[in-house]
BAFI-3210 file (N, C-alpha, C; in Angstrom, 3 decimals, decimal comma, padded with zeros to 6 digits):
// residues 187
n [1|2|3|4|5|6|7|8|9|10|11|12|13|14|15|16|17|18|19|20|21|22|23|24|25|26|27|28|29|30|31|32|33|34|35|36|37|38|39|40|41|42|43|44|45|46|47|48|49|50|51|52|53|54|55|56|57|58|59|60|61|62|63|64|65|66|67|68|69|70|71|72|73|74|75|76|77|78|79|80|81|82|83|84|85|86|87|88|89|90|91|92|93|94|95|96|97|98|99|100|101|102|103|104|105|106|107|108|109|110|111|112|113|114|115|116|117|118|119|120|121|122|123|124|125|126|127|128|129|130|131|132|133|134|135|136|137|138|139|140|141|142|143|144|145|146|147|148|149|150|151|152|153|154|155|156|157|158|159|160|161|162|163|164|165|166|167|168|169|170|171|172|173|174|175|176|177|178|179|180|181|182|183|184|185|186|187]
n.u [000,850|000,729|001,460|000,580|000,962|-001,528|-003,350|-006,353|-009,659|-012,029|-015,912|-017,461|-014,989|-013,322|-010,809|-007,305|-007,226|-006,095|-006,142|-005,455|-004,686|-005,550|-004,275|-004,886|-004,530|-001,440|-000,861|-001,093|-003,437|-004,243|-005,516|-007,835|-009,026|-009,970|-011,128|-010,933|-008,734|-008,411|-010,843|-012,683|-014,395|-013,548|-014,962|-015,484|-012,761|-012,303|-013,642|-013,639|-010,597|-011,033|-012,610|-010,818|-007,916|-005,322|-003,555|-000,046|002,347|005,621|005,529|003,113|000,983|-000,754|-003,150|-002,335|-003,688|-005,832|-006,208|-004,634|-006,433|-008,503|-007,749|-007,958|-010,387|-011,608|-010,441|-011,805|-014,584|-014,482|-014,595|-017,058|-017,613|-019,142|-019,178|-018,863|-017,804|-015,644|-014,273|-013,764|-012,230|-009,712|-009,044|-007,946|-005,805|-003,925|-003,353|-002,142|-000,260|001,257|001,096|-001,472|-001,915|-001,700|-003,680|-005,159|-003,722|-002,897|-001,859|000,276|002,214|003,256|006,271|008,236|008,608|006,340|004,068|004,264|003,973|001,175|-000,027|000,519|-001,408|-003,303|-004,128|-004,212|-006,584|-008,407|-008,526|-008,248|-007,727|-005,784|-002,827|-000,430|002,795|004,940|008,191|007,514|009,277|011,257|011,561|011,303|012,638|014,785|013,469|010,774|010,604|010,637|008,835|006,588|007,353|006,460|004,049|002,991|003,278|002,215|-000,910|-001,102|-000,895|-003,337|-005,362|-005,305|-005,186|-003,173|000,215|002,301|005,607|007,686|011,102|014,192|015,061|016,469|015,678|012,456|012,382|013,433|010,930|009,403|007,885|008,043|010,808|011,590|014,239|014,186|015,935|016,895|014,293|014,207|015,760]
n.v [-001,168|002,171|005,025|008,538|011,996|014,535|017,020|017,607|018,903|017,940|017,617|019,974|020,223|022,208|024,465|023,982|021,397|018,332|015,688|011,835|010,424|007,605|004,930|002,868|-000,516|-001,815|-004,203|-007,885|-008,205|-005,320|-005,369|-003,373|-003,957|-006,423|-005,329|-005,727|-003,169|-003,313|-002,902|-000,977|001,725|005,415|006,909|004,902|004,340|006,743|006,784|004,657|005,215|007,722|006,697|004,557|004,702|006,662|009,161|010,406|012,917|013,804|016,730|018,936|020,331|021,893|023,725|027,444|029,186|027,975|026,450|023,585|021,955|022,225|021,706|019,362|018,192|019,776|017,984|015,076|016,284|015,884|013,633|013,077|012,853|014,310|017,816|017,513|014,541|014,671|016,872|015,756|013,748|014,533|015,829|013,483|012,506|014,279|014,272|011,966|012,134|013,913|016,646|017,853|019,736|021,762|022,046|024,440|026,258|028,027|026,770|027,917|028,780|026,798|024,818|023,062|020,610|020,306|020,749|018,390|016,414|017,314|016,593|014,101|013,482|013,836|012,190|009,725|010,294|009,543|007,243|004,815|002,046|001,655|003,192|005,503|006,635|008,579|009,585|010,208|010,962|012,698|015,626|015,247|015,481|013,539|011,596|012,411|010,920|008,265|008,332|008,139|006,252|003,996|004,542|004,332|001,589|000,524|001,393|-000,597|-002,955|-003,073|-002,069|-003,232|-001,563|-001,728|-000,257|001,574|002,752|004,789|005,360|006,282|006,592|005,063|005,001|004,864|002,523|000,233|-000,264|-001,396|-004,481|-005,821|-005,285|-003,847|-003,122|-000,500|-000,618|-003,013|-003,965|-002,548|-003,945]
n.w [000,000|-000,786|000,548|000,653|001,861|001,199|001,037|001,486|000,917|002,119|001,434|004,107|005,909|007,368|006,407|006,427|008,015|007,320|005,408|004,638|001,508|000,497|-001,659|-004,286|-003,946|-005,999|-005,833|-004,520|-001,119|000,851|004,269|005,948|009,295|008,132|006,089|002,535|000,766|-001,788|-004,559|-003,256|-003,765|-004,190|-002,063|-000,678|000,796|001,379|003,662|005,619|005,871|007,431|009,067|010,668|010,894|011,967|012,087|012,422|011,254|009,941|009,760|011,544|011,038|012,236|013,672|014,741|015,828|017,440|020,362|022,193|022,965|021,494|018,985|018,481|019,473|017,063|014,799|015,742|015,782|012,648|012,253|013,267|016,443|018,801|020,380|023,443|024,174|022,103|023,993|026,145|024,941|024,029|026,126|027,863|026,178|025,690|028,338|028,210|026,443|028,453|028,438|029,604|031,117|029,517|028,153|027,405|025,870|023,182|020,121|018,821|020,443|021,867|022,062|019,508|019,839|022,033|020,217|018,404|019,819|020,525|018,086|018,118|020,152|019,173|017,043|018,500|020,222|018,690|018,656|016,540|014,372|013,272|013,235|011,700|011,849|011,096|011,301|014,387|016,598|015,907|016,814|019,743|022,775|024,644|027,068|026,180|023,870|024,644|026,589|024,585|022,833|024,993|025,265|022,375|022,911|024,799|023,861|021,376|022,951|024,627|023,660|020,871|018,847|015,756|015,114|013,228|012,686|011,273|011,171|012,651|015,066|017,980|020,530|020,338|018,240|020,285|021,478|019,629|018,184|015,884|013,503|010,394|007,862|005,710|003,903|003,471|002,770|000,261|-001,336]
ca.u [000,000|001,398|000,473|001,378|-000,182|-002,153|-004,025|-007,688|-011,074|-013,587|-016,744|-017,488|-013,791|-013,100|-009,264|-006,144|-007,589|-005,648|-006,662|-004,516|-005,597|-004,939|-004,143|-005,336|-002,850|-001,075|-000,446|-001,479|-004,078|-004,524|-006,617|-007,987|-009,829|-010,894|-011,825|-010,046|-008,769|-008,743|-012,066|-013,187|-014,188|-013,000|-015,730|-015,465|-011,762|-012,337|-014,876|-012,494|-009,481|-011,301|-012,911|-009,913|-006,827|-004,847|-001,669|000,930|003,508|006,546|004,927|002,487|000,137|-001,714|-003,950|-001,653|-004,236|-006,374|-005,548|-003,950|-007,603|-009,341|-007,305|-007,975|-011,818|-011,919|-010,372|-012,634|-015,362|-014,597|-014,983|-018,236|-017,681|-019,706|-018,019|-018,593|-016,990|-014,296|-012,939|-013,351|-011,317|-008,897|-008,098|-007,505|-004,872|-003,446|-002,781|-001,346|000,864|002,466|000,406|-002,429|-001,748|-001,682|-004,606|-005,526|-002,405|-002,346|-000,780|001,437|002,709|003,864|007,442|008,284|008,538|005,245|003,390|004,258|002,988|-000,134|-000,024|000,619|-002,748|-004,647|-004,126|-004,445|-007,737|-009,761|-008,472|-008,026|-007,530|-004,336|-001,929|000,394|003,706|006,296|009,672|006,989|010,149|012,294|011,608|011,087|013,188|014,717|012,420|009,550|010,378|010,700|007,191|005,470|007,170|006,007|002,322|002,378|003,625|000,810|-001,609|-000,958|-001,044|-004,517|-006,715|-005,110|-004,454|-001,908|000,765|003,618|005,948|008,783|011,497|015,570|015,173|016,197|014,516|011,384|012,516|013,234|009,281|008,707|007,619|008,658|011,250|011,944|014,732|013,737|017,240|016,450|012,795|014,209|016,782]
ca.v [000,000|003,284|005,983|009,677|012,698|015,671|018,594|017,448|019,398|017,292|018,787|020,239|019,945|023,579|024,816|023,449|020,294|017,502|014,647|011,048|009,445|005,309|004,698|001,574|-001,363|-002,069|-006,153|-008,598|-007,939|-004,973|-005,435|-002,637|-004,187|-007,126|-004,647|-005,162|-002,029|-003,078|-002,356|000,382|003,302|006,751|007,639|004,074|004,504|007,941|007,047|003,514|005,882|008,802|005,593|003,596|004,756|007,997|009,906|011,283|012,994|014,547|018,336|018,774|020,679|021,846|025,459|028,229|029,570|027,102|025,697|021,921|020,891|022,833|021,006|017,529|018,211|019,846|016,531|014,236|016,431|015,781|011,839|012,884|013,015|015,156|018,614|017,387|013,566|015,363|017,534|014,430|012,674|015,554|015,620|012,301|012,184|015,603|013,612|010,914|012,449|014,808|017,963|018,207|021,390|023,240|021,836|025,898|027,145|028,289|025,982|029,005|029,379|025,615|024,530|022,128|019,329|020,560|020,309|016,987|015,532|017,510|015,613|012,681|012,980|013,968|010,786|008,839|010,595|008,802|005,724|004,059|000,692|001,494|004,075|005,461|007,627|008,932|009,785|011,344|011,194|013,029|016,808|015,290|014,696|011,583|011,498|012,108|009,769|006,822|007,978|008,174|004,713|003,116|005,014|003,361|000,186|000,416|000,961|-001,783|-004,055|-002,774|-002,191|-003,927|-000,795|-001,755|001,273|001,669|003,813|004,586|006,143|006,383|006,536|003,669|004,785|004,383|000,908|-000,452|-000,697|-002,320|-005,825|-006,220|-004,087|-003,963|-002,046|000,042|-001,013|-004,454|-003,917|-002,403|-004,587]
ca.w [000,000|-000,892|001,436|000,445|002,128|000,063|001,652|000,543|001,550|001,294|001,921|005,529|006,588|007,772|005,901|007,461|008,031|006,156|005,262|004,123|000,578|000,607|-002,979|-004,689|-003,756|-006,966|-006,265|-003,434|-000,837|001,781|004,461|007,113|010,120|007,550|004,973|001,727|-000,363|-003,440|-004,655|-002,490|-004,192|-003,128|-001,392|000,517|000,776|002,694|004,895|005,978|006,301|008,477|010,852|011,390|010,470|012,553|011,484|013,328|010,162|010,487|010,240|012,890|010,654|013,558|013,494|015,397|016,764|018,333|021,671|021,877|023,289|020,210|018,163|019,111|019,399|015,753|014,367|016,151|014,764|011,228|012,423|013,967|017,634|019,645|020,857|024,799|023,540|022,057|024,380|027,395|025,076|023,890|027,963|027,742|024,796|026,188|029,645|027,923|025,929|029,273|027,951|030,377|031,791|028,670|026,819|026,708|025,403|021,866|019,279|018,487|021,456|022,120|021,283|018,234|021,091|022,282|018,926|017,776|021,295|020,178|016,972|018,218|020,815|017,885|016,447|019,912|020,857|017,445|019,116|015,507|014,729|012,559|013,411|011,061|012,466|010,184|012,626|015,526|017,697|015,613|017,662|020,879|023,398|024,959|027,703|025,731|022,898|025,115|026,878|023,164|022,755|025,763|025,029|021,484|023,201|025,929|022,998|020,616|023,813|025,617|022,511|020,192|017,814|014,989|015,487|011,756|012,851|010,154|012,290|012,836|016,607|018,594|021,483|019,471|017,519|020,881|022,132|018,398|018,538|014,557|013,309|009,171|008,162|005,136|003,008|002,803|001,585|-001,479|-002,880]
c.u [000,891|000,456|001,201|000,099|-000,461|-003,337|-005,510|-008,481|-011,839|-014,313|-017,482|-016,323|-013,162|-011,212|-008,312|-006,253|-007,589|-005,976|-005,473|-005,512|-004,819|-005,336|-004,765|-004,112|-002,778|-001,188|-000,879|-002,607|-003,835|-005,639|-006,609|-009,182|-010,966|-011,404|-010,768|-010,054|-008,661|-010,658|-013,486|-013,300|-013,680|-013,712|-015,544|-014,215|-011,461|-012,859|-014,134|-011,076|-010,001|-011,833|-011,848|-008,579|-006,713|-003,414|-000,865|002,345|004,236|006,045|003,514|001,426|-000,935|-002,278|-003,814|-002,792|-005,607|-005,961|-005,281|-005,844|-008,594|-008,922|-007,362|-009,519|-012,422|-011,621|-011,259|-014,155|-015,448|-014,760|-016,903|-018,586|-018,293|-019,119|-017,878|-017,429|-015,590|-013,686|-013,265|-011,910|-009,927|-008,135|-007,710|-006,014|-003,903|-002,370|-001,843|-000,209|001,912|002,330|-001,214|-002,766|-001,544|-002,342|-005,595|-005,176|-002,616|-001,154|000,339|001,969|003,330|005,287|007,417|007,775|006,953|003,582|003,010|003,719|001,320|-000,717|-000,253|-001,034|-004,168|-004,876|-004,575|-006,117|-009,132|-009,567|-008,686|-007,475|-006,068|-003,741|-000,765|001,076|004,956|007,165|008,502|007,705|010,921|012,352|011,358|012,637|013,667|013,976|011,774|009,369|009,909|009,432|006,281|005,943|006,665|004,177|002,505|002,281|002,289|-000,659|-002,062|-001,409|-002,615|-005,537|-006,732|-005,110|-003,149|-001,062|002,504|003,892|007,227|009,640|012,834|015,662|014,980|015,705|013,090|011,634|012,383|012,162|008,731|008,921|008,050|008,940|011,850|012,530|014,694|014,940|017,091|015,463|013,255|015,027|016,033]
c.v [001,224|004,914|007,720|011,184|013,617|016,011|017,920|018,200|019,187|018,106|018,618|020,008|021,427|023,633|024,674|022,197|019,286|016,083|013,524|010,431|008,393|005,120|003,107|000,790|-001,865|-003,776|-006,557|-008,031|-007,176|-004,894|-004,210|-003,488|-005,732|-007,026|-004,758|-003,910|-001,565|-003,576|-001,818|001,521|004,412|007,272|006,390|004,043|006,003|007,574|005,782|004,473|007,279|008,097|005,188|003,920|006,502|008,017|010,743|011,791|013,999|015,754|018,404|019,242|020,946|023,627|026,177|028,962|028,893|026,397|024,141|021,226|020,899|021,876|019,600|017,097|018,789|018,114|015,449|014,861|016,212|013,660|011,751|012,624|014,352|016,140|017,816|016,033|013,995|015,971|016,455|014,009|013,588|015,366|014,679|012,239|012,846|014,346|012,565|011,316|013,391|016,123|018,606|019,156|021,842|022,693|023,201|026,715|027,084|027,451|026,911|029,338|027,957|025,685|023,245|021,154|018,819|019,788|019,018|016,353|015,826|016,728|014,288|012,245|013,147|013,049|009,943|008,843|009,574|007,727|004,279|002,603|000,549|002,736|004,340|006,815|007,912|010,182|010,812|011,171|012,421|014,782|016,406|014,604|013,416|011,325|011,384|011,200|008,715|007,216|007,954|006,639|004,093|003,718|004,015|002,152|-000,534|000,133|000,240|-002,571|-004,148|-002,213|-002,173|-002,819|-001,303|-000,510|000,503|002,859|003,936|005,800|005,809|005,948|005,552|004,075|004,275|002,800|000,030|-000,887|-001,883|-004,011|-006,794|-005,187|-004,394|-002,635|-001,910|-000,381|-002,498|-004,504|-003,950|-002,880|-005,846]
c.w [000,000|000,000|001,202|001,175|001,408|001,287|000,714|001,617|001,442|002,399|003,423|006,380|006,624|006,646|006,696|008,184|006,944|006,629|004,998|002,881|000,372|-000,899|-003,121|-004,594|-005,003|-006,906|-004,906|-002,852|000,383|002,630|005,970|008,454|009,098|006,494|003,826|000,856|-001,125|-003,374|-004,116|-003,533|-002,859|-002,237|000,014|001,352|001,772|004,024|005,751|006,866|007,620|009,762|011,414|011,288|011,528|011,989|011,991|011,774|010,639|011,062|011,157|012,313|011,771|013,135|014,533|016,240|017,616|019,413|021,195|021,582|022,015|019,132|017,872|018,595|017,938|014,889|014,872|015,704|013,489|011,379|013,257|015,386|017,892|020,300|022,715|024,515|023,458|022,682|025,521|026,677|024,386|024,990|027,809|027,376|025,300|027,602|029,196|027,300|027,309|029,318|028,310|030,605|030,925|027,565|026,095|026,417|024,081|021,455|019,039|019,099|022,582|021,198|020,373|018,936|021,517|021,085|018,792|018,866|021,436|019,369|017,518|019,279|020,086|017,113|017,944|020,094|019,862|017,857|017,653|015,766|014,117|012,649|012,997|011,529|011,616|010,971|014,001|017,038|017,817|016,386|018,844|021,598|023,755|025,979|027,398|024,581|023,929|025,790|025,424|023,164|023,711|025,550|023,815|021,858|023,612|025,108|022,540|021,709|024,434|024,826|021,523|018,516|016,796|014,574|014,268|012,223|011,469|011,029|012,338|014,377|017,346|019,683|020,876|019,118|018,938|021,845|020,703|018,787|016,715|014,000|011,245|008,245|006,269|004,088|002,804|002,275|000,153|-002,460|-003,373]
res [x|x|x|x|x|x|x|x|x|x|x|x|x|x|x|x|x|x|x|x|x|x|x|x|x|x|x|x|x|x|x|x|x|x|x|x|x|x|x|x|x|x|x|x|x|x|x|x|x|x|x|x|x|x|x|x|x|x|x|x|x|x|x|x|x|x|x|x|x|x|x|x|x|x|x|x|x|x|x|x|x|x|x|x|x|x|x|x|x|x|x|x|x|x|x|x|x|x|x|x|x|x|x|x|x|x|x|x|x|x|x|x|x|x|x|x|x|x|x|x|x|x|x|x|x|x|x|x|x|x|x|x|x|x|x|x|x|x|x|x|x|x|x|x|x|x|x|x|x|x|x|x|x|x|x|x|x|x|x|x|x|x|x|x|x|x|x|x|x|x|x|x|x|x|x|x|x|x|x|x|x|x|x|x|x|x|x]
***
């Protein structure tokens, strides 16, 4: 499965709110939760990817002036959570990530570090069944890597989330339970 991200607006998705599109798998079979994705249309192919699937990507793409918690609870609106829902589980995500206490701080006014731990509970909070992370170590700390790895760890283990991280950082690799190193894939 080839996964590339693009800025889409489908309709009722406020601006600055990005989306992921799941290409058609060229060969063999992908399956989400059971669901295969070859022959999904796009419309089924959205609505699959906005239920089950979360994304943590390098850039944090987050909206500078919305608080962390705002930010959490807009995304879980575009999945159809309820504003009260959403910000319970905003707190939630917030707490988990180490960012409790400043779930009413302006995104613009968090550090890089900060951000991506936003990111990363903005993905957490949809509680997806597949969780895709491209390097969401690589601005954090070593402290806070190794708590994001032991959170994905905790994850995967306690509700059975499938968590792809693609990542340099052996703090990170060393919570992975199967590790495949990107240079052997391609010869």
């Amino acid at each position: 499965m080839e996964m590339r991200a693009v800025v889409l607006r489908e309709p009722g998705l406020p601006v600055g709110v990005e989306t992921v599109e799941l290409d058609e798998p060229r060969g063999g079979e992908v399956l989400v939760r059971g669901t295969p994705l070859g022959g999904l249309d796009d419309t089924q192919r959205a609505l699959l990817r906005r239920r089950e699937i979360g994304l943590v990507a390098q850039g944090t793409d987050l909206v500078p002036f919305l608080t962390a918690e705002e930010t959490i609870v807009l995304a879980l609106a575009v999945r159809g959570v309820d504003r009260e829902d959403g910000a319970a589980a905003a707190r939630r995500a917030l707490v988990a990530v180490g960012l409790g206490e400043l779930a009413l701080q302006r995104v613009a006014r968090l550090s890089m570090g900060e951000r991506q731990r936003v990111a990363i509970a903005r993905a957490l909070a949809a509680r997806p069944s597949l969780l895709l992370a491209d390097e969401p170590t690589a601005r954090l700390d070593e402290a806070n890597a190794r708590a994001v790895g032991a959170l994905f760890a905790e994850l995967a283990a306690s509700t059975g989330t499938a968590v792809v991280c693609a990542t340099h950082d052996p703090v990170l690799i060393e919570h992975a339970q199967v590790e495949f190193p990107l240079a052997s894939l391609a010869a």
